[in-house]
C-alpha positions in Angstrom: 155.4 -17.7 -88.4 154.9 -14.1 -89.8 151.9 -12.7 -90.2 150.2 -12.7 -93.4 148.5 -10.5 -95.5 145.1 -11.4 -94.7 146.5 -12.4 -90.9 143.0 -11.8 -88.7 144.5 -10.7 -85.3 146.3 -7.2 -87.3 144.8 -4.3 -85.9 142.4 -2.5 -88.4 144.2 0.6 -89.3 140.7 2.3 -90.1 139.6 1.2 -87.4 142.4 2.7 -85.2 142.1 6.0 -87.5 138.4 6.4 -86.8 138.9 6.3 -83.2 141.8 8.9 -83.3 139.2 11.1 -85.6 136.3 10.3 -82.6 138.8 11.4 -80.0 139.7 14.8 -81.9 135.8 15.3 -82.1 135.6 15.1 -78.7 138.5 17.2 -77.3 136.6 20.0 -80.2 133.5 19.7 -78.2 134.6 19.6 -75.2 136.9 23.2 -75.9 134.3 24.9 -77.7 132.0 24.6 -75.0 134.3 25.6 -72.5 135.5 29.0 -74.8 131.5 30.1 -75.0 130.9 29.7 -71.3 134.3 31.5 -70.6 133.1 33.9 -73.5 129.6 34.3 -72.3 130.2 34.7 -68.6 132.4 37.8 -68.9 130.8 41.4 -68.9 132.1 43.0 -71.7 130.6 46.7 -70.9 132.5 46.6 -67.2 135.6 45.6 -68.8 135.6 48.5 -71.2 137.1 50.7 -68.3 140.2 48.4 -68.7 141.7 50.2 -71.8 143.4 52.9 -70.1 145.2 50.9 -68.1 146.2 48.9 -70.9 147.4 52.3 -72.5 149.7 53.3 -70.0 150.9 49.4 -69.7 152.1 49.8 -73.8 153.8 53.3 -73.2 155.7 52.2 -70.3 156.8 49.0 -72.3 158.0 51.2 -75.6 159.4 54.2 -73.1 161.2 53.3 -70.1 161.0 49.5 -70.7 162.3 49.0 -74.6 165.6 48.2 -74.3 164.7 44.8 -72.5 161.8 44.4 -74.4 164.2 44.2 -77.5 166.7 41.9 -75.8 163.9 39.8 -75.1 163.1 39.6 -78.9 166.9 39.2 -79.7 166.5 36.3 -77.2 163.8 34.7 -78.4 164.8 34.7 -82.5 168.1 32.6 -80.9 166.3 30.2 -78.7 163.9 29.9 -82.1 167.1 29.4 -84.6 168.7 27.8 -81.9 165.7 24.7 -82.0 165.5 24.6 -85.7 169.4 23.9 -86.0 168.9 21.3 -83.0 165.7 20.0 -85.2 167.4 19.7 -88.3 170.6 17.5 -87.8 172.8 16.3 -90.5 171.7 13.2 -90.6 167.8 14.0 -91.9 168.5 16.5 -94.6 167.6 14.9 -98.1 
């Protein structure tokens, strides 16, 4: 016998979408308190010291490291091309 439309033992799709939306709550929570205790336990003032060595790192990248740093975005732009061809076969295009 197939169900009908007013079959009782259907799952509530409200029901199922109000738990998803309870779950997503929760996983927010749960991240945004652990980004402000992350946030609030590091000493900003310390870490100020920090930018000169960030400095060198970014003129040793665009100096003596830019040709692989370019190959590297040449490789990434065909790995990304590459998944949208694989994503987008011939059978789903409308």
């Amino acid at each position: 016998m197939s169900p009908g439309p007013y079959d009782m033992d259907a799952p509530d799709p409200r029901a199922e979408r109000e738990t998803k939306e309870a779950k997503g709550i929760m996983v927010l929570v749960i991240l945004a308190v652990m980004l402000f205790a992350v946030v609030g336990s590091l000493d900003w003032y310390q870490n100020a010291d920090r930018a000169d060595l960030f400095n060198g790192m970014a003129q040793d990248m665009f100096t003596l490291h830019l040709i692989p740093f370019e190959m590297l975005g040449f490789l990434l732009l065909a790995a990304l091309i590459g998944a949208l061809y694989l994503a987008n076969k011939e059978g789903t295009r409308r």
